[in-house]
C-alpha positions in Angstrom: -146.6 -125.6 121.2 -144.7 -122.5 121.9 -146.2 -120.0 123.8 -143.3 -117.0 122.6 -144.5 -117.1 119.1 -147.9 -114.7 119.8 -147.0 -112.1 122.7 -149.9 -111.4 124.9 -152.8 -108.6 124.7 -150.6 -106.9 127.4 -147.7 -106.8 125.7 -149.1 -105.8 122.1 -150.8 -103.0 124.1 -147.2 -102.0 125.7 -145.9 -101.8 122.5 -148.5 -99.6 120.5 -148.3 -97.6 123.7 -144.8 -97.3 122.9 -144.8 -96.3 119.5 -147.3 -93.7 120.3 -144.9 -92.4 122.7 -141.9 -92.4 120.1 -144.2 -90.7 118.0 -145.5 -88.0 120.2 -142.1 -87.4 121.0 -141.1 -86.8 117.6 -143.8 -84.6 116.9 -142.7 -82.6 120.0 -138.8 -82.6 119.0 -140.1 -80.8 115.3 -142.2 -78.5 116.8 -139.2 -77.4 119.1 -137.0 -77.2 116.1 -139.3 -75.2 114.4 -139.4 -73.0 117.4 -135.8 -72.6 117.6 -135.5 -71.7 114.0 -138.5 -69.1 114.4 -136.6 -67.3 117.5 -133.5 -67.8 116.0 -134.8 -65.8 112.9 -136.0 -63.1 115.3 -133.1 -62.5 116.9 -130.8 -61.9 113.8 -133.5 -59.2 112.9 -133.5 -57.6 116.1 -130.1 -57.7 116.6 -129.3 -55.1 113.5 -131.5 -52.4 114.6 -132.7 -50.9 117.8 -135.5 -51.8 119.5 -137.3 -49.1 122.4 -139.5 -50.8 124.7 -141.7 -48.7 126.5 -143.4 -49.3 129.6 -146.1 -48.2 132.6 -145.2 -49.0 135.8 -148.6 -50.7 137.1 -148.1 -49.4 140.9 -147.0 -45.8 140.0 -148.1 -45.1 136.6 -144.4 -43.7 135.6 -142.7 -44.6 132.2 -140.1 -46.9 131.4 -137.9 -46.4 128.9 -135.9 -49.6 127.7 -133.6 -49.1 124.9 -131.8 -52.1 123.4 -128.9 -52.0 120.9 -127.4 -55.3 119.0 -124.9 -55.5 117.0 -123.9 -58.0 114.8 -120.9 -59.3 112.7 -121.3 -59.0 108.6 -121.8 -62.5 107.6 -119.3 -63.9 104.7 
C-alpha cells in the first residue's frame, strides 16, 4: 500500500502548528491596523489645535514648557 496517502503524527502536528501560526499572525496584523488607524485618528486631531505639554524636571524640580503647533491642509 502507499504510505503518502496518511501523513504522519509529526507532520499533522507541523501543520496545525502552522495554521496556528498563520492565525496568530493575522490576529496580530488586525490589531496593528487597528492601531494605526487609532494613532492615525489622533494625529489629525492634534494636528488642528495646539497642544502645551508641561513638565518637572525630576533632578531640579524646574518647569518645562513644550508648546506644539500643527497645522494642516483643508481636506476637499
Amino acid at each position: 500500500m502507499a504510505e503518502g496517502d496518511n501523513p504522519s503524527p509529526a507532520a499533522q502536528e507541523q501543520g496545525l502548528d502552522i495554521k496556528n501560526l498563520k492565525r496568530r499572525l493575522d490576529m496580530l496584523d488586525q490589531r496593528l491596523d487597528n492601531i494605526d488607524s487609532m494613532v492615525t485618528a489622533v494625529a489629525e486631531r492634534v494636528m488642528s489645535q495646539p497642544i502645551t505639554l508641561n513638565i518637572t524636571c525630576p533632578h531640579c524640580g524646574s518647569n518645562i514648557e513644550i508648546a506644539i503647533i500643527g497645522s494642516s491642509k483643508p481636506k476637499k
